[in-house]
Steps between C-alpha positions, in 0.01 A plus 500: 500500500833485372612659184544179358233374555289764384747463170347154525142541490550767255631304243297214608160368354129603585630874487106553371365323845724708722418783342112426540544406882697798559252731345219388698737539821496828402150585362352348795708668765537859358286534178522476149574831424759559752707198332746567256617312258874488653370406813337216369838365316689557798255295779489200229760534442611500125660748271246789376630364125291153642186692613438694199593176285182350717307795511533750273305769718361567843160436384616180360658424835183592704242268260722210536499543831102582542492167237665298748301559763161435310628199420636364855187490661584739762234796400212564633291286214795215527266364740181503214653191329539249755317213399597328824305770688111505502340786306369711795840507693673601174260812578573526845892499482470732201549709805800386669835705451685255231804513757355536854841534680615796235656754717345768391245422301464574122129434428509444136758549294310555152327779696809601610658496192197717301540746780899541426413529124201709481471536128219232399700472150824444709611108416501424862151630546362374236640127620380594868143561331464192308606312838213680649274397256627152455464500915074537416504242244651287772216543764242489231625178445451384827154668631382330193606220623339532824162584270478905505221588303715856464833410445680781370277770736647274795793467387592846425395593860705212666822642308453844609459371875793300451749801331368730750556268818831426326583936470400535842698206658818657362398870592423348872783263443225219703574170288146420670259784379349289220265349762307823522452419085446132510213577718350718303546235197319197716226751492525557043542152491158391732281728285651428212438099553124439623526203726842505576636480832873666551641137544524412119 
């Protein structure tokens, strides 16, 4: 890119956009804690005097960001809301890497995140815990809706297969090794829901 044109898009608008995009560039391919703050300005690009204008710390940065993505749909519980999908699939693809074609793959990034600030009364932790939680709320939501008599017990145990599918996909970096969980889940979900067959 030319010098002007990086003069350009620095004083251009959506400074606050390219700075988001660039930071998950970065957090995704070499970690949160490995980014600086510099970096971050420079790959947007915009002047450091813009980035701390939009966020006023790292932390801030890095729960935008982690906001961002909860919102998107592209999580693993994105897939938990989707009214256009029947209940029990919502289950199944609970399961699924949210980007199949990621090269590597990240597995989850509010796990991620937690793991990169350790501290559970860190800011970021803290946000990746309430995601975690909020993530339960979501599948309680739905086994209820498929008539769990347990929904919470369930619920919890379809979460951890999910995270832990999702920590071992990215370990293994095998954007397919959520089957091994979902299959264990078809077999929660039949004893959890008498008469059901694994077609609902």
């Amino acid at each position: 890119m030319s010098t002007t044109a990086t003069a350009s898009r620095r004083r251009g608008r959506g400074g606050r956009e390219r700075i988001l995009a660039a930071a998950a560039r970065l957090f995704a391919t070499q970690g949160i804690s490995a980014t600086g703050m510099e970096q971050v300005a420079e790959e947007a690009p915009v002047s450091k005097r813009t980035l701390y204008a939009h966020f006023r710390t790292k932390n801030d940065l890095v729960i935008a960001h982690l906001q961002g993505l909860a919102l998107s749909g592209a999580t693993l519980e994105g897939v938990l809301t989707r009214e256009d999908i029947p209940p029990r699939d919502r289950i199944r693809r609970l399961f699924d890497q949210p980007v199949a074609d990621a090269a590597p793959v990240r597995g989850c990034p509010f796990i991620d995140a937690a793991a990169e600030f350790p501290d559970p009364e860190s800011a970021v932790h803290s946000y990746a815990r309430e995601q975690k939680l909020r993530m339960v709320q979501l599948i309680v939501a739905v086994v209820t809706e498929l008539g769990c008599r347990e929904p919470l017990l369930l619920a919890e145990q379809l979460a951890t297969l999910a995270d832990g599918a999702a920590s071992r996909a990215m370990v293994l970096d095998d954007s397919d090794y959520g089957r091994h969980a979902r299959a264990a889940a078809e077999v929660l979900l039949d004893q959890a829901l008498p008469g059901k067959t694994g077609k609902g």
